[in-house]
C-alpha positions in Angstrom: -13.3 -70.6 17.5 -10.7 -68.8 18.8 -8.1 -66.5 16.6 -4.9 -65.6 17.8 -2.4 -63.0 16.6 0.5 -64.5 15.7 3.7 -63.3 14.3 1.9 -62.2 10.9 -0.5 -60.0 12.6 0.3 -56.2 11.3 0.3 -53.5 14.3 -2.1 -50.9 14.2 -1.5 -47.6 12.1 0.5 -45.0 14.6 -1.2 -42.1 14.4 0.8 -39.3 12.0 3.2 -37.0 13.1 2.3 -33.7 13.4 4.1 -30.7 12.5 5.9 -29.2 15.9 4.9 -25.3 16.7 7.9 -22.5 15.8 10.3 -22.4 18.4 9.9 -18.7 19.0 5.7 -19.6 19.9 5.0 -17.1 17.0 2.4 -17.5 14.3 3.4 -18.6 11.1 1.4 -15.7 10.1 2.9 -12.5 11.2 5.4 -12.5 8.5 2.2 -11.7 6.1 1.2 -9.2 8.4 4.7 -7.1 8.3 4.4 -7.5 4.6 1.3 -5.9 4.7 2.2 -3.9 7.2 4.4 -2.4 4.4 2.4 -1.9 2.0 0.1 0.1 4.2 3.0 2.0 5.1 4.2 2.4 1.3 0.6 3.8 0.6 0.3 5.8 3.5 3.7 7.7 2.6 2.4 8.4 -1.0 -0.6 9.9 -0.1 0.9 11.9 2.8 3.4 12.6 0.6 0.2 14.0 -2.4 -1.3 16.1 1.0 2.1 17.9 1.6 2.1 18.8 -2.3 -1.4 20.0 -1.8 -1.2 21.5 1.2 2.5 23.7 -0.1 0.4 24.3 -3.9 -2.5 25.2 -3.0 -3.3 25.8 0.6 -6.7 27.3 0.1 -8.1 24.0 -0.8 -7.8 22.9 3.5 -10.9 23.8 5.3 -9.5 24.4 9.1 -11.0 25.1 12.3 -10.1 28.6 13.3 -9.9 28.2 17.3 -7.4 25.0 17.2 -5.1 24.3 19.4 -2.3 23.4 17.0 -2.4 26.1 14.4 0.3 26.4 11.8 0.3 27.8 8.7 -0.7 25.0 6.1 2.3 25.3 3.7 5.2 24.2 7.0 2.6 21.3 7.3 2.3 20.8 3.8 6.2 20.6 4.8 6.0 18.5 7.1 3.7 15.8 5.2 5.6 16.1 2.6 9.0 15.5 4.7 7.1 12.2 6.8 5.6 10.8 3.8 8.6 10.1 1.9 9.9 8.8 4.8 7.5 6.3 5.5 7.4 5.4 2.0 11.3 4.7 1.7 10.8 2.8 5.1 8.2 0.8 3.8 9.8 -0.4 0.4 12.6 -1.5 3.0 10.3 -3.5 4.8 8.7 -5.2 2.1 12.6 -5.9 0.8 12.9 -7.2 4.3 15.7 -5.2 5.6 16.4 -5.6 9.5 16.9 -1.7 9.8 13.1 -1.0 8.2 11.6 -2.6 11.0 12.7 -0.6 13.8 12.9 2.5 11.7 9.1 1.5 10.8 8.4 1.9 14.2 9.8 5.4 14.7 8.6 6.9 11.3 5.0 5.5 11.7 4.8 7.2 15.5 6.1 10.7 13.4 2.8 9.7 11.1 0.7 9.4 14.1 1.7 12.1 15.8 1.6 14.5 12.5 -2.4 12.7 11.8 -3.3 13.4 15.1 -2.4 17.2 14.7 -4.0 17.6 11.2 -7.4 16.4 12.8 -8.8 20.0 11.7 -7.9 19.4 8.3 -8.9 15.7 7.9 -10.9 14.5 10.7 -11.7 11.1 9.1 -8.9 10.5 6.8 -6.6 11.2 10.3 -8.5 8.8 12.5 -8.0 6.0 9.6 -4.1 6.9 9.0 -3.6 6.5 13.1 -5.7 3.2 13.4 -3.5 1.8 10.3 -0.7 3.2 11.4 -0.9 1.9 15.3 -1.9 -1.7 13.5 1.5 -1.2 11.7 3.6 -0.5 15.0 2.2 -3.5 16.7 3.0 -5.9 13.2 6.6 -4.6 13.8 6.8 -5.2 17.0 5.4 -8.1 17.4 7.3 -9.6 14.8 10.6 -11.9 16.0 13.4 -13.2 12.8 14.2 -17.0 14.0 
């Protein structure tokens, strides 16, 4: 008994189209990240920007190694925080808006941040190790990041 496909036989299924890769080879997830990477940055600026307040109120509330390299007197860095934090904030609320602008000056205030973490390492050892690891996660979710 033989069958034979005639005209009425129905093709086999094709298999489905799949959905092409973005042009730019980017993940479709590093938008999130430089959303996030904005909020971090929004936080970051407040509480740098509640350490400057701190730090110009009431600078006997710092603890500070006495043979440091980088000595200053805590109020110019209370300054200074205060100064960088509201910067990174404003930055950051641009980002998360999505200006063009925020990104690269993301990447120039959040080295600032680093820089200014890395030299209140007397003052905050842990707190300035986390605020440079979230901040160097930050620089690299801005830079990797590419508008198509």
């Amino acid at each position: 008994m033989s069958t034979s496909a005639g005209p009425t036989a129905t093709p086999p299924p094709s298999p489905r189209p799949t959905a092409a890769p973005p042009s730019s080879g980017q993940s479709e997830w590093v938008p999130g990240l430089v959303l996030f990477a904005g909020v971090v940055m929004m936080i970051n600026g407040i509480l740098e920007l509640f350490q400057g307040i701190m730090a110009i109120a009431k600078d006997d509330v710092f603890v500070s190694t006495h043979r440091y390299v980088f000595r200053f007197d805590l109020t110019g860095w209370g300054w200074i925080h205060l100064i960088i934090g509201l910067l990174v904030a404003v930055v950051g609320f641009g980002l998360m808006r999505g200006a063009t602008w925020a990104r690269i000056a993301g990447i120039f205030v959040v080295s600032l941040s680093i820089i200014s973490s890395f030299l209140w390492l007397p003052y905050y050892p842990f707190w300035s190790l986390i605020v440079v690891a979230l901040d160097s996660f930050v620089i690299w979710a801005l830079c990797v990041y590419r508008q198509d």
